[in-house]
N, C-alpha and C positions, 0 to 999 in steps of 0.2 A: 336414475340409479344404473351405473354401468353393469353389463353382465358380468354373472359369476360371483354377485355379490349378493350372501345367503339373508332372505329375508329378516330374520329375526336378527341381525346383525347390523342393520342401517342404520337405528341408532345407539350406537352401544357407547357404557360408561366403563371408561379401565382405572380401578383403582388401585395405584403405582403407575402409571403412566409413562413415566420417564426410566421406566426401566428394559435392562436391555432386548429381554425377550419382549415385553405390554408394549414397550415403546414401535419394535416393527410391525407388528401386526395391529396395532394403531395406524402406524403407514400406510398401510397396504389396504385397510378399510378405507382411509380420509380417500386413497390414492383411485379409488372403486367407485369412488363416491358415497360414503358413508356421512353421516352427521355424526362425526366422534367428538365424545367428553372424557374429562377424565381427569384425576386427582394424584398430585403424588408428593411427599415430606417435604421439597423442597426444589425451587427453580433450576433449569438449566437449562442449558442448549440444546440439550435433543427437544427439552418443553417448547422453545422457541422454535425449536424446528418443525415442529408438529403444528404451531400456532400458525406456521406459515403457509400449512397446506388447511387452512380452514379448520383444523380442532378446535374446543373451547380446554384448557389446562387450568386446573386449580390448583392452586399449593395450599397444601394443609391436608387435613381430613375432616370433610363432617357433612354431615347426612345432608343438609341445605345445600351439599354441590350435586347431591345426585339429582337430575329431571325428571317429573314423576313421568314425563312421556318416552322414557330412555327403553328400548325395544331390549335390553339385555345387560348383566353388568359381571364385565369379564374381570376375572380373579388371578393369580398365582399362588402355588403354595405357599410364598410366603405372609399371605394374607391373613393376618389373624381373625378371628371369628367376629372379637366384637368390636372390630375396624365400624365405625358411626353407619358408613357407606353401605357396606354391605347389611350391614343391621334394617338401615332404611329400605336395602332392597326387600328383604323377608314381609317387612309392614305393608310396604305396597305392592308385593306378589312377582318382583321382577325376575325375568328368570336369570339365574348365577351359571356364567358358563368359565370352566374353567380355559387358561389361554391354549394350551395343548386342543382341548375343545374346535378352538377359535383358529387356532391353523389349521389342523386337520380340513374344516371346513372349506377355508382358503385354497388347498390345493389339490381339492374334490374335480377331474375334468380334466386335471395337467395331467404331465408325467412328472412327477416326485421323485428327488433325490430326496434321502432322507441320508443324514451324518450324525454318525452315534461311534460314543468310545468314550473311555475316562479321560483322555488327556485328546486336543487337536482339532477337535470339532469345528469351531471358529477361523481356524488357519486353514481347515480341509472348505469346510465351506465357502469362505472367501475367494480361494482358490480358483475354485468350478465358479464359484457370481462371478466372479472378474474374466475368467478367460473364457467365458460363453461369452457375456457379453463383448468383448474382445473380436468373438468370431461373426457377429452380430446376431444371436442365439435369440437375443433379448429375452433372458428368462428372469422371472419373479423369485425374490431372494428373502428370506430372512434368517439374520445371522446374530450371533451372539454379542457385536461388537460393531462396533464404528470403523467403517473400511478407510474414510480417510476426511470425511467432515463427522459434525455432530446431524446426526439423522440419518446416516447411509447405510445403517444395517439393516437395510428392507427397501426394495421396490415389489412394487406391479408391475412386470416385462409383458409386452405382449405378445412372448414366445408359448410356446406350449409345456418348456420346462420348468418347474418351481423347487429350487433350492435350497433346503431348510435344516437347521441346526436340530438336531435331536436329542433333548436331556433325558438322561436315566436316573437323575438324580431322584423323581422322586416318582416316576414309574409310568411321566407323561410320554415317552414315547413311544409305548403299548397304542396310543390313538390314530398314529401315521399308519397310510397303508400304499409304504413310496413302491413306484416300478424299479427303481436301487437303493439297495441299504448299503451303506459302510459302515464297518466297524474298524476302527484303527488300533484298537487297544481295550484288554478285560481287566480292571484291578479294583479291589475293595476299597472303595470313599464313600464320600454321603452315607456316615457311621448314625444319624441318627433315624436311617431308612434300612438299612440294610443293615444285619448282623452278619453275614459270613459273605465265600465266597459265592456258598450254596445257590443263597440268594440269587446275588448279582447275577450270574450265570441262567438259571433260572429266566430273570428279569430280560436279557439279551437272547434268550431263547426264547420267548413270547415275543419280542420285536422280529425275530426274526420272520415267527411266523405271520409276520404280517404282512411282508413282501409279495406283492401279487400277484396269482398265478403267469409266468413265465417269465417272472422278473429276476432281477441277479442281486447275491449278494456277494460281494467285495471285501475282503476282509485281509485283517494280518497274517503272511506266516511266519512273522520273527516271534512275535510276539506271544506269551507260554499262555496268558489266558484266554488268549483269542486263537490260538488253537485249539485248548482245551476244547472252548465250544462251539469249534468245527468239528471235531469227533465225535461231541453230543449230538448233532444236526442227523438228522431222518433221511438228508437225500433228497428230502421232497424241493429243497430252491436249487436253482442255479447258482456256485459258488465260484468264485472268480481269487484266489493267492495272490498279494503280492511281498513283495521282501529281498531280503537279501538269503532266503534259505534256500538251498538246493530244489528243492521240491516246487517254489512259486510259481506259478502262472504267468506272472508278469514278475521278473526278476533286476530286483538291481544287482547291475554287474558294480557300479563303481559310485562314490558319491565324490567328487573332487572341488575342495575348500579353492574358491576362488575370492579371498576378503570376503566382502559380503551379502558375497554369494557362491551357488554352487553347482558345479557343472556334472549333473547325471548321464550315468545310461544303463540303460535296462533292455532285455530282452523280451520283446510282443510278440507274438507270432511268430515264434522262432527267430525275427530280424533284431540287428541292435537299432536301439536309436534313441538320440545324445541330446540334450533339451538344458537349457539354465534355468535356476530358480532363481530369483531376485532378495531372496533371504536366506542368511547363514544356518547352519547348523543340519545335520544328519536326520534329525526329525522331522525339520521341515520338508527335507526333500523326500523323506518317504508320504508326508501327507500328501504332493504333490502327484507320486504315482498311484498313491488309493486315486487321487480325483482323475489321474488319465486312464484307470484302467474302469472309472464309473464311466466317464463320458464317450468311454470305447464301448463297454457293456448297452449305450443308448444308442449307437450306432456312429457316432462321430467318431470320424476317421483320428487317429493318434497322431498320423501324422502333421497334422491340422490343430488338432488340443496342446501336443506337448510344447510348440512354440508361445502357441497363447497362453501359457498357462506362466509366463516370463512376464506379461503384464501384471501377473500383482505382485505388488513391493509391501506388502505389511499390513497388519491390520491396527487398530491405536491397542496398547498397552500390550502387542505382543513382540515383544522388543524393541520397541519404537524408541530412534533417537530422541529426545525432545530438545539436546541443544547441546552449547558446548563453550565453558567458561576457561578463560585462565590454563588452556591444555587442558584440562578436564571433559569428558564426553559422559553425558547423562543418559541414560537408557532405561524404559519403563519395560516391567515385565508381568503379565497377570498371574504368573507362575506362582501356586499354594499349596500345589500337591508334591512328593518329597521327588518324583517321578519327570513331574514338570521341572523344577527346580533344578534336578541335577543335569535336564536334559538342556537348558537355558545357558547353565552356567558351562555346561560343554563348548557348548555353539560359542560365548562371548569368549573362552577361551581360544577357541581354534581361532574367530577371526580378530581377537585382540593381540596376540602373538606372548610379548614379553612386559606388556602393561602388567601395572594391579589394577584387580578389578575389587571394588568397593562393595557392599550389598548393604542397601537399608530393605531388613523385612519385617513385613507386618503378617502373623499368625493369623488364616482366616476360618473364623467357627472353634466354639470350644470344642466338639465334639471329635470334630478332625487332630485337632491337637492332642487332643488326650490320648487318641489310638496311633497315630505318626510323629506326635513330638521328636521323639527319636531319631527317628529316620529324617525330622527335616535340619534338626543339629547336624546330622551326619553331610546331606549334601551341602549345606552350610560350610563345608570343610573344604569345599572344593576354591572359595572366594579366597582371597586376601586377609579379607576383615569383615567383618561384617558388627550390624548396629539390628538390633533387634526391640521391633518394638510390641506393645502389651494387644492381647488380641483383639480382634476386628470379631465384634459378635453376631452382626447380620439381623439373621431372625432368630437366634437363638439367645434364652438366657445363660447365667455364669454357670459351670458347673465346679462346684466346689472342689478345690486343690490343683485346680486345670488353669494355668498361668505360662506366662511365655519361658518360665525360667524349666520346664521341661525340656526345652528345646534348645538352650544357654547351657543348663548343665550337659545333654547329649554332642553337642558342639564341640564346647569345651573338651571333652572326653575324645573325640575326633583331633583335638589337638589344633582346632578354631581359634582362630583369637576373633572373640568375643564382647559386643557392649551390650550393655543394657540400654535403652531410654526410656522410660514411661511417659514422657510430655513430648508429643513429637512436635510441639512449636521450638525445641530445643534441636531438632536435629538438623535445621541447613547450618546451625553454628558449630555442631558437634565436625559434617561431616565437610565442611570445609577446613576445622584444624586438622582433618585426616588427610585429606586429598591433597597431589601434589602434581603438576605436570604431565600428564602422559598417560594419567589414572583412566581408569572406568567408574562409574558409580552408575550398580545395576538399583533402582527401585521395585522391589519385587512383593507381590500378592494380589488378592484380588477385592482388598478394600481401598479405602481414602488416601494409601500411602500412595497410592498416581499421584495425588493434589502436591504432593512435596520437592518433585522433579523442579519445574520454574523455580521454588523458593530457593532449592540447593544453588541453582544459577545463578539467581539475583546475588545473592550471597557469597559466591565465588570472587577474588580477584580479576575487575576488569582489565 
């Protein structure tokens, strides 16, 4: 058993397995030396990925896949109670550790980044794994996403730094206790965890206070609710600005659209200094200086991080080209929040210049819909065209009256032009009679509609 890997965790059972949090820190046990098992709805390539480092993957669910000699059987919120799996663990006494749990664990010993915000996580994350590693940091990662195969959203580095996405979605990141916190950004989502912004706020103030003593936290100063609860804050952490406001810490002076990409610079330490980011859009390059002014905050020279930090080109589904038919360029984007969305269809504007850019979006979670419908018709407005289709419900059941046409009619009203589809085996043929020469077609949210990218292709005039 390699060190560092916590007893009661050697043999553990994830059920969901193939998902994008269960899936890396599956990783990072197989990678430790772990006996991992684990079960999730349905094959793929992160399963095959995990098979490859010695896991045992089951498709399906049902209590015959749990071991009665499995040391622990890691869950997610979105685990329902009478999942077969976990049922059988209760019968035979296994203990249920939740995955939040299950990393904390993981990166007991390192120095912990921790990346927390409503929108960026993933792209700030990725970031700092790629340009540590880059510098030969070799640090331990786990990320919300697929950096550039199926399975690369986690290693075991055998750096002393460990790299980790931080969800507030449902209040698992109260368990981290990183030497850096980032916060990128405060706005009210995950509407069936939180009712206001009270909450949320609240919720980002309990993480904060998790940061250990004489550690930094890192935070927005453009951003109104991530200041907000920097005014809230006690004093007691090290607090690190950065942005384009007067006031930042670390300031960007300029963000300059190079196609796609973007040449920064920002003032450290009172000096300027100029760095490319390998991805379009203004968001991105500010996730970019949260991660230079973290990896400054650990002691790694800026001057050294902000070239590395030009090594990452993307993460899958965060605007990821996926190909390009007939003059048509296809581009996947996980963007669901009204926030995300408009900040996406920004970036595809600036580096698309005088294209149409097309959007097929799939609405994800009734719950989010019902509270942002609105707003996400509204950034809907910024596309060409767009084809909308009926919601992606996740873990959640229907909620009565809550349908995509909230989002069609606020569009609409934006002065959208607007489709409907409710069969998306209908939409590589819809949005090929749309597309012409020169187009864009963004794929946007963060369910199944990634799967439709290729089919749009295939479907396109060769």
């Amino acid at each position: 058993m390699a060190p560092g890997l916590p007893t009661a965790m050697d043999r553990p059972h994830f059920i969901g397995i193939g998902g994008a949090g269960m899936s890396g820190i599956a990783k990072i046990l197989a990678q430790r030396g772990a006996k991992v098992a684990g079960s999730d709805a349905r094959d793929s390539a992160t399963a095959d990925a995990l098979r490859a480092l010695g896991a045992t993957v089951h498709i399906g669910h049902a209590a015959g896949h749990l071991a009665d000699d499995a040391s622990c059987v890691v869950v997610s919120s979105a685990i329902r109670e009478d999942n077969p799996e976990l049922v059988r663990a209760a019968e035979l006494g296994i203990p249920v550790v939740h995955r939040s749990d299950a990393l904390a664990a993981l990166m007991d010993g390192l120095r912990p980044i921790a990346v927390a915000g409503t929108h960026g996580k993933t792209t700030t994350t990725s970031m700092l794994a790629v340009s540590l590693t880059a510098l030969g940091r070799e640090p331990s990662y786990a990320i919300g996403g697929d950096l550039d195969a199926p399975g690369s959203n986690a290693l075991h580095g055998g750096g002393e730094i460990f790299v980790a996405e931080a969800d507030e979605s449902d209040r698992s990141f109260h368990k981290y206790a990183p030497e850096v916190a980032i916060i990128l950004n405060v706005e009210l989502d995950h509407h069936a965890n939180y009712a206001s912004m009270e909450e949320i706020h609240q919720s980002f103030e309990t993480f904060v206070g998790r940061v250990v003593p004489g550690g930094t936290l890192v935070i927005s100063a453009d951003h109104e609710g991530a200041r907000e609860l920097t005014r809230r804050l006690d004093g007691s952490v090290r607090t690190v600005t950065y942005g384009e406001s007067a006031d930042a810490d670390v300031r960007v002076l300029s963000v300059v659209p190079q196609g796609l990409r973007s040449e920064v610079t920002v003032e450290l330490d009172g000096a300027p200094l100029t760095f490319t980011v390998s991805v379009p859009g203004r968001h991105y390059a500010h996730n970019a200086v949260a991660a230079l002014a973290a990896g400054a905050a650990l002691g790694i020279p800026a001057a050294e991080l902000a070239p590395a930090l030009a090594a990452y080109t993307g993460v899958k589904r965060r605007l990821q080209l996926k190909g390009e038919a007939a003059g048509v360029q296809v581009v996947d984007s996980y963007a669901h929040h009204p926030t995300e969305m408009t900040a996406d269809l920004e970036a595809m504007r600036a580096a698309a210049g005088d294209a149409r850019i097309l959007v097929v979006f799939q609405p994800h979670l009734f719950s989010r819909t019902r509270e942002l419908g609105k707003e996400m018709g509204q950034s809907l407005s910024l596309a060409d065209a767009s084809v909308v289709l009926d919601i992606y419900p996740a873990r959640e059941d229907p909620i009565p009256g809550v349908t995509s046409e909230l989002i069609i009619e606020a569009a609409r009203a934006a002065g959208a032009d607007v489709t409907a589809v409710h069969d998306q085996a209908e939409i590589p043929e819809v949005v090929a009679g749309m597309a012409k020469p020169g187009d864009l077609v963004l794929t946007m949210g963060a369910g199944d509609v990634t799967d439709l990218g290729p089919r749009i292709l295939d479907r396109l005039p060769k």
